[in-house]
C-alpha positions in Angstrom: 71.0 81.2 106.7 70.7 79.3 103.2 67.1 78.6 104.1 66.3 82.3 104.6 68.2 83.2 101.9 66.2 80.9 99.5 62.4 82.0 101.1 63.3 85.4 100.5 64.6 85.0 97.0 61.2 83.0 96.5 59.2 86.2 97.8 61.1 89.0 96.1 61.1 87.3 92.6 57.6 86.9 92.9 57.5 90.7 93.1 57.6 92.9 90.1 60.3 95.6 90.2 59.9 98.4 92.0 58.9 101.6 89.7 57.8 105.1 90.7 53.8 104.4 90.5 54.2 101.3 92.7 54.4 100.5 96.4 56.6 98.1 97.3 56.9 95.4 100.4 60.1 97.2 101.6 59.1 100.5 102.0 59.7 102.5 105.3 59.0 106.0 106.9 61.6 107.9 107.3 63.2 107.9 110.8 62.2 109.7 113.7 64.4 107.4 116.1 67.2 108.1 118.0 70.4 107.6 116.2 72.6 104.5 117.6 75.9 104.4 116.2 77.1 101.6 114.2 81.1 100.5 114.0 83.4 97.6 113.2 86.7 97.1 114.1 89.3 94.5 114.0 91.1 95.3 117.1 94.5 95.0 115.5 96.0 94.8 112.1 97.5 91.5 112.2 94.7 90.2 110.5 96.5 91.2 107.8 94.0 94.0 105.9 94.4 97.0 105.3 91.4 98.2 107.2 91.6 98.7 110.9 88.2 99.8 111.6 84.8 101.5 110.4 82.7 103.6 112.8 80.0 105.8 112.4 80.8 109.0 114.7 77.1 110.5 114.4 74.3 110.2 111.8 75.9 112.1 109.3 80.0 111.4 110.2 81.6 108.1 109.4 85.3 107.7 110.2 87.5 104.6 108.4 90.9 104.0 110.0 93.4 102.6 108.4 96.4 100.2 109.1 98.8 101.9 107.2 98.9 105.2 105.5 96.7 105.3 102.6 96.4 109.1 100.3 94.3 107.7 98.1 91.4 105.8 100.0 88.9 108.3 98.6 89.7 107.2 95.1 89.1 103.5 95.9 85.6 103.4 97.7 85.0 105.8 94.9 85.1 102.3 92.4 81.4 101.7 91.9 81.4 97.9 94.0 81.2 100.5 96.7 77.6 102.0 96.4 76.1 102.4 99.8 72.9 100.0 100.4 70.2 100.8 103.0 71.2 98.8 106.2 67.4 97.6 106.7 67.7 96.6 103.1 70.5 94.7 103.3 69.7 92.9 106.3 66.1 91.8 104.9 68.1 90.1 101.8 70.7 89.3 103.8 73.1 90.7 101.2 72.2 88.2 98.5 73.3 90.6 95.3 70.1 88.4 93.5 68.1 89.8 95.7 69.4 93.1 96.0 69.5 93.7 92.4 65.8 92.5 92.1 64.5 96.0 93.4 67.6 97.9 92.7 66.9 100.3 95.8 69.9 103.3 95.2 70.0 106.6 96.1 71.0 107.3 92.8 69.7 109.6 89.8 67.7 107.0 87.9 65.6 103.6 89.2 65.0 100.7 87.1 61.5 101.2 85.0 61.8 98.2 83.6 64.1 95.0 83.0 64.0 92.7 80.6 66.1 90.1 80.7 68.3 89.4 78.0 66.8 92.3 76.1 67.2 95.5 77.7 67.7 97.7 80.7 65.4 101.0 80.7 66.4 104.0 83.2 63.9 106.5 84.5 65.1 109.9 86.0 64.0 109.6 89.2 62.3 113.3 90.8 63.7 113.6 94.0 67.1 113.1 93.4 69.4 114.7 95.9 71.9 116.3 93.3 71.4 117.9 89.9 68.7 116.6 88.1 69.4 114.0 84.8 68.9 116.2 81.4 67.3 112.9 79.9 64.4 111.5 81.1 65.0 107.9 80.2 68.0 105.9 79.4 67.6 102.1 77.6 70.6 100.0 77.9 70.8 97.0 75.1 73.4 94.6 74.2 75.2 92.4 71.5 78.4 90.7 72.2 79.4 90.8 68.7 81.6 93.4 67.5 79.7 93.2 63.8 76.5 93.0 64.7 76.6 96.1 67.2 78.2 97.5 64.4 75.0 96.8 62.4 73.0 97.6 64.6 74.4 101.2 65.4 74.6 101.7 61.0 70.7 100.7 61.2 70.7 103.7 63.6 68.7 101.7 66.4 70.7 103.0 69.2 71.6 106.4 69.9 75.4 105.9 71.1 77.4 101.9 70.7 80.6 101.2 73.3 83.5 99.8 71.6 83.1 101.5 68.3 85.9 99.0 66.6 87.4 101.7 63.9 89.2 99.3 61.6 85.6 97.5 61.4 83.8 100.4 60.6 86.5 102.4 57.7 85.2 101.2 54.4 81.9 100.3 55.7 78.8 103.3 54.7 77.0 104.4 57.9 73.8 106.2 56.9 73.9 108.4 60.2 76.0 111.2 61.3 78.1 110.2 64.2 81.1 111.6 66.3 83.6 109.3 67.8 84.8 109.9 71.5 88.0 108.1 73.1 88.5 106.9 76.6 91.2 108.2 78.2 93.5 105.0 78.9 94.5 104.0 82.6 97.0 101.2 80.8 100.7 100.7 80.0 102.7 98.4 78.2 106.4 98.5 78.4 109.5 97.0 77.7 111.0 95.7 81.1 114.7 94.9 81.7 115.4 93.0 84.9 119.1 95.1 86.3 119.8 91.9 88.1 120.0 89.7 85.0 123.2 90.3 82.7 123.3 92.5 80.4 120.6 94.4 81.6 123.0 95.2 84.8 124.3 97.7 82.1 123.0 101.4 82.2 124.4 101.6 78.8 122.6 99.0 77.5 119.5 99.8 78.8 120.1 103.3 77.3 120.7 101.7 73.4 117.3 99.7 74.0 115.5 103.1 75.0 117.5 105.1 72.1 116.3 102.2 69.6 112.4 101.7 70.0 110.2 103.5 68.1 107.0 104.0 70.2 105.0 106.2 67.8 105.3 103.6 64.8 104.6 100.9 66.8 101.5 102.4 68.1 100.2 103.6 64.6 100.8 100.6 63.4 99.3 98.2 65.8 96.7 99.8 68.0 93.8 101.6 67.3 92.7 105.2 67.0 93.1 107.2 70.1 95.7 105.3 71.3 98.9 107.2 72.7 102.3 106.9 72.9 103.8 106.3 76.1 106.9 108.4 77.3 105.9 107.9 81.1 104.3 105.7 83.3 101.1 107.4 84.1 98.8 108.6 81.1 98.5 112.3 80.5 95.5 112.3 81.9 96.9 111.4 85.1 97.4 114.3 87.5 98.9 113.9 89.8 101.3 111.2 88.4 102.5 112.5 85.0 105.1 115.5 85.0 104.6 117.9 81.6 107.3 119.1 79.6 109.2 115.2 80.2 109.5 113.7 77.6 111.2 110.1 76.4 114.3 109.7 74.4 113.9 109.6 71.0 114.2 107.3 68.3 118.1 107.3 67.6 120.0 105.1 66.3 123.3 106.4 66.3 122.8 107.2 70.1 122.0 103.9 70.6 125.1 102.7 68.6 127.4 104.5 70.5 126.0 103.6 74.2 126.4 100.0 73.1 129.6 100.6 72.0 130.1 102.4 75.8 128.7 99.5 77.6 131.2 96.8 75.6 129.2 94.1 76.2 129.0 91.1 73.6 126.8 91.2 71.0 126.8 87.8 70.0 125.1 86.7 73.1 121.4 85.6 72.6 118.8 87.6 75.0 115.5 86.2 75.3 112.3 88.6 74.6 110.1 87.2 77.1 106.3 87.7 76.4 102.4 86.4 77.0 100.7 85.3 73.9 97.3 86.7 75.4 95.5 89.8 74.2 95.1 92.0 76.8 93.4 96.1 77.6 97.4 96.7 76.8 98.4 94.6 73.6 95.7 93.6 71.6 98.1 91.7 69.2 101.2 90.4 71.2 102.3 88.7 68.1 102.8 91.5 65.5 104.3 94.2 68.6 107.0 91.5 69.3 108.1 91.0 66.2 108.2 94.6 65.4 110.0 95.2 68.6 112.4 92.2 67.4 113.5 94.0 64.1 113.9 97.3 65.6 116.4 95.7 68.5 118.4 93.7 66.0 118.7 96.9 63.5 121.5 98.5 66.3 123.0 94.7 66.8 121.2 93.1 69.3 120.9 89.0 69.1 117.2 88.9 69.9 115.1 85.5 70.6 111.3 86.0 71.1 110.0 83.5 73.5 105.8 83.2 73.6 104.3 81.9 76.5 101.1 81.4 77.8 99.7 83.9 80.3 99.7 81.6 83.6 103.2 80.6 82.7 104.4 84.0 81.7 103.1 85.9 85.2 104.6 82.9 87.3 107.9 83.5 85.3 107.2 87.9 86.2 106.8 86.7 89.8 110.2 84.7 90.0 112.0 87.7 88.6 114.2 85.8 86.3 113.7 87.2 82.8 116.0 89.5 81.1 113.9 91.0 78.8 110.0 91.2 79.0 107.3 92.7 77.4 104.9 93.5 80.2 101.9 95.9 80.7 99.1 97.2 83.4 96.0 97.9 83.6 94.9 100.0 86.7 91.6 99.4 88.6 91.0 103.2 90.1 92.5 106.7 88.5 94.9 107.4 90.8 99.0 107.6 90.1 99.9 105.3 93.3 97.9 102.2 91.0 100.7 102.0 88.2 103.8 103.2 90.6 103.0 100.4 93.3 102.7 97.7 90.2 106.3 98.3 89.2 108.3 99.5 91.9 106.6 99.2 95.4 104.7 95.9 95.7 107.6 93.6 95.9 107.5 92.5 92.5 110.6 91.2 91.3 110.6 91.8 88.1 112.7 95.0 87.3 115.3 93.0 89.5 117.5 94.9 92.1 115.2 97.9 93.8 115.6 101.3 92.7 116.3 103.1 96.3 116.3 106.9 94.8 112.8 105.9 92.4 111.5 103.9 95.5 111.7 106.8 97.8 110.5 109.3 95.7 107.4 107.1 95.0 106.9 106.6 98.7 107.1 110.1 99.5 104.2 110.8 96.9 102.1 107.9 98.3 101.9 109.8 102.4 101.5 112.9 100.9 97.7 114.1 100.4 98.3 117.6 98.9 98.3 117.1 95.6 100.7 119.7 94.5 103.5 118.5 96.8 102.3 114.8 95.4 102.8 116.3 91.6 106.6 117.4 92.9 107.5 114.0 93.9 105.9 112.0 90.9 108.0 114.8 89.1 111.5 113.6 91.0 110.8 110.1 90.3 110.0 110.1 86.4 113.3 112.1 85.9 114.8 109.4 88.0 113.1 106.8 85.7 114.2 108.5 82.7 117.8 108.3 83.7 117.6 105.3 85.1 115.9 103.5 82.6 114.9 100.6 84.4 112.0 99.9 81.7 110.9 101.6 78.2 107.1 103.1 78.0 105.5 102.0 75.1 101.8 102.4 74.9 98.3 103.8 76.3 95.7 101.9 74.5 92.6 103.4 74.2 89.1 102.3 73.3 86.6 104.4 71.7 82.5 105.3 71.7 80.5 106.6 69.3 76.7 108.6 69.3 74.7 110.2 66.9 75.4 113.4 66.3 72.6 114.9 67.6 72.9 113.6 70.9 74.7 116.5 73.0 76.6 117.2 75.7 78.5 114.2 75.6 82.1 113.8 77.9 83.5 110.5 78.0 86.7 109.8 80.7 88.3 106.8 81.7 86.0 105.9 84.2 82.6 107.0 83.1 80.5 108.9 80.8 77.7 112.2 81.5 74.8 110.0 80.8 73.1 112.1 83.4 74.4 115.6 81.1 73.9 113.9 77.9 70.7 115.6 75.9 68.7 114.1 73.7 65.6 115.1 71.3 63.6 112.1 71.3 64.1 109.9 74.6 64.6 107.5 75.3 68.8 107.4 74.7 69.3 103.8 73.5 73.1 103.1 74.4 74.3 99.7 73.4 76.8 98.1 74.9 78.6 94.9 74.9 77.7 92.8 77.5 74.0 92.5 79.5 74.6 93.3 83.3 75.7 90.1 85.3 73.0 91.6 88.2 71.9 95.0 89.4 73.8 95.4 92.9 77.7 95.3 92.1 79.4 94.7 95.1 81.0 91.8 94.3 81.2 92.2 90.5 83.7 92.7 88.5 82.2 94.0 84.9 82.2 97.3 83.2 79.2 97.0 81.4 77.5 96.0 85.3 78.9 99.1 87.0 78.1 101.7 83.8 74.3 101.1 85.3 74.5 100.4 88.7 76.4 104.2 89.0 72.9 105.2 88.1 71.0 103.4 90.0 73.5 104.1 92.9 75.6 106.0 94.6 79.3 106.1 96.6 80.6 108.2 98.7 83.1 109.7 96.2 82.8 110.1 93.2 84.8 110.4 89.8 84.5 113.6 87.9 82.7 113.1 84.1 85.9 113.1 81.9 88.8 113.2 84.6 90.2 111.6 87.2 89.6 113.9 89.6 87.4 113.2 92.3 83.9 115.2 93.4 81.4 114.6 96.2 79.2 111.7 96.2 76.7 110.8 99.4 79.8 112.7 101.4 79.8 116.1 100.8 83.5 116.2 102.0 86.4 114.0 103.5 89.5 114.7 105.5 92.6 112.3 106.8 94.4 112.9 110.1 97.9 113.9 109.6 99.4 110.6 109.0 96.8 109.4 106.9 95.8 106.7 108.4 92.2 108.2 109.3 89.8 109.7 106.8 86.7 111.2 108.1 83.2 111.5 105.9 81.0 114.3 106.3 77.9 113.4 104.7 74.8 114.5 102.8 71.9 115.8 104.9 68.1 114.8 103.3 68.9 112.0 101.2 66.5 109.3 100.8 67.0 105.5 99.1 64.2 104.6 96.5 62.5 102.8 99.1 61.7 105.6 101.0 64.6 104.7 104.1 67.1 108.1 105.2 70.4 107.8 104.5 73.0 107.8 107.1 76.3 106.8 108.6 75.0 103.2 109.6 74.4 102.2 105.8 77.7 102.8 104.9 78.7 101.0 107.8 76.6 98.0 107.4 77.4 98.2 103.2 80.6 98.1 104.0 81.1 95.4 106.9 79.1 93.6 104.5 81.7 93.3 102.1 84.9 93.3 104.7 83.4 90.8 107.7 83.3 87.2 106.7 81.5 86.8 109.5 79.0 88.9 109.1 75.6 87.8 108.2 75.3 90.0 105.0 78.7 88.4 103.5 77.0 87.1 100.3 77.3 88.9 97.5 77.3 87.0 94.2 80.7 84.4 94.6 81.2 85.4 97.5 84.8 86.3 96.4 84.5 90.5 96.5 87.4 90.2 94.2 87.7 94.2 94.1 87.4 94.5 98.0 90.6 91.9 98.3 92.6 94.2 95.2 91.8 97.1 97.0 92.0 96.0 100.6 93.8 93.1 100.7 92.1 90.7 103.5 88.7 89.9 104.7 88.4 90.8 108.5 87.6 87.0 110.1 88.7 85.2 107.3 88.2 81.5 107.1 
């Protein structure tokens, strides 16, 4: 296979990319053949995935079962490693992401014009794209690592719209442009954790003072940036379902938290450690400064507080033993769906928050096989009242991050996993957005960069997709999706008349093929970039034939 691999990588970066004007080595007719339907399937589940098997039930219906109930599978493949590939495509580059990414060949509402390297990415709206067309024509992708040179760069007014817009960079700098200033809904949380199995956190009462004592609004005005929230529940506002309206934390009091301390009559001399990672993360840009904040706040009611800094590696292998106290924790969810921040601290078997939480636990369960999203909302509703009386952490913060574009670029809607580049107008094409980091390669199956997957959503497309400024899902290549009653079935209906760049129909066998590509280690498109489909494995947990 490694010879094949490296003749064809020889032959296709020889080739120039494939544009509108040009014919290309790996074009095909459209099919006229009988349809053969493709299907993988691990027999049993004690492989030890979550997938059971893939089939394709006709050309247009493909049908994933599951080995344990999953509400939420739609919102997964919807993460953009998951863009469906033309099965003859893939098998002629043997699923070499290089080589995949060389001729970009999507279904999606732009192709690559032109690419180069180190320079810039430019987007043309390609005219027979199966949804709505793009409102701009052409899109050109640049990037600077540097946080003061794109800064520059954008005041010079040499791109149209700059990711990252650093606030406290930009305040008493003069920017010659107009420009408005859009934040990205968070999908992050830090809190304060207290393990109930580690004394005195054993103490309702005391967890009560703790909650009573912090101050999460000063803490996040002083030490995060704009567009930042608050945190008074697990799930962002954003997050529906997941976060119940009207519930709010407790607020800062001090004389509350006096008297439950007083309630719990536990000693106050007693040191407790404030366990923490030193590392900047989406969560805590500064650990340093929110510690020691935290700190004085804790000691202000009476509590004998000891920060103790470690680094990261130590710090998680300390979260995983479940032997700290008192912790200073976060998370940062990979798809916009409630079930990724409830699993983290209750349902994965971390052992962190100490002794389970049977009422929180249950009530978490019952949201995660439930697929109607109302009756989800009522039990995510059960389970943060439960939380707040329970108090088995304190919420602290949503960190946000922030875009900027001229003003008279329009239409503009920026959510937590996207932006409207395809609704975005401009005057003078093309729309220059700069970003931070240059694309690690053009096919993102087993990538694991945001800058990457901003243009490869593009280029491609998944079966599901996330709504512009949500995180609610629409139709992608599958016009619709069901599950069986226990949810551990979904079936796609999919897209009639759809047609990859290279000319190939679209149908049930590519997503097959796409994605045994990914979950077979055995089969002979298992390539990828590292091989390590790092998303795949977060998402579904075990390669089928794994070595």
């Amino acid at each position: 296979m490694k010879k094949t691999i490296s003749f064809l990588l020889i032959l296709i970066f020889s080739l120039p990319l494939l544009t509108s004007c040009q014919s290309s080595f790996f074009e095909v007719a459209a099919s006229t053949d009988q349809f053969t339907p493709m299907g993988l399937s691990a027999g049993s589940c004690d492989y030890g995935g979550a997938i059971k098997s893939i089939q394709a039930i006709d050309r247009y219906t493909v049908q994933f079962d599951l080995c344990a109930p999953d509400p939420v599978l739609p919102a997964k493949i919807a993460f953009p490693v998951f863009a469906i590939q033309d099965e003859g495509f893939l098998n002629f580059t043997g699923g070499n992401s290089a080589l995949l990414g060389q001729s970009a060949n999507g279904t999606g509402p732009y192709y690559v014009q032109e690419y180069k390297k180190g320079e810039y990415i430019s987007l043309s709206r390609r005219d027979n794209y199966w949804g709505v067309p793009p409102k701009t024509k052409e899109i050109r992708f640049e990037w600077i690592n540097d946080d003061a040179r794109r800064r520059v760069n954008f005041q010079l007014g040499n791109s149209d719209g700059v990711d990252q817009f650093i606030i406290r960079t930009l305040q008493n700098d003069p920017i010659d442009i107009k420009y408005d200033i859009y934040y990205r809904p968070s999908l992050n949380l830090l809190f304060l954790g207290m393990n109930n199995s580690v004394k005195p956190f054993d103490n309702l009462q005391v967890r009560k003072a703790i909650a009573y004592t912090l101050n999460q609004d000063f803490i996040v005005e002083s030490f995060y940036a704009a567009g930042s929230q608050p945190a008074n529940q697990i799930a962002p506002v954003s997050m529906r379902p997941g976060y119940t309206t009207g519930l709010d934390w407790y607020d800062t009091n001090l004389k509350a938290a006096s008297d439950a301390l007083l309630d719990s009559s536990v000693n106050l001399d007693d040191e407790i450690i404030l366990f923490y990672s030193q590392d900047s993360t989406t969560y805590i840009s500064d650990p340093d400064l929110v510690v020691q904040e935290i700190i004085a706040e804790l000691r202000s009611v009476g509590f004998n507080i000891r920060p103790q800094r470690m680094p990261a590696a130590e710090f998680k292998t300390r979260m995983e033993n479940g032997d700290a106290g008192l912790f200073l924790y976060g998370v940062t969810v990979d798809f916009p769906d409630a079930t990724s921040f409830y699993d983290f601290l209750f349902t994965n078997k971390n052992n962190f928050l100490g002794n389970p939480y049977p009422e929180i636990n249950t009530a978490i369960q019952n949201a995660s096989n439930t697929v109607n999203n109302r009756e989800r909302q009522k039990f995510y509703d059960e389970a943060n009242t439960l939380i707040k009386e329970q108090i088995p952490f304190v919420p602290i913060a949503h960190a946000s991050s922030s875009l900027a574009f001229r003003s008279d670029i329009q239409n503009i809607l920026v959510g937590p996993m996207n932006e409207n580049f395809t609704e975005m107008i401009s005057h003078y094409p093309p729309l220059v957005f700069l970003q931070e980091n240059e694309p690690t390669v053009l096919w993102p199956a087993d990538e694991t960069n945001t800058d990457t997957f901003r243009i490869t959503s593009l280029i491609y497309d998944t079966l599901v997709q996330y709504e512009f400024g949500s995180t609610a899902l629409r139709p992608g290549l599958a016009e619709s999706w069901e599950p069986n009653d226990d949810l551990t079935s979904w079936t796609f209906k999919l897209r009639y008349g759809v047609k990859f760049l290279n000319g190939a129909d679209f149908d049930a066998n590519d997503v097959v093929a796409t994605f045994s590509a990914i979950w077979d280690m055995e089969n002979p498109n298992h390539y990828g970039s590292s091989g390590e489909f790092e998303y795949f494995i977060k998402f579904f947990g075990q390669f089928l034939n794994q070595k």
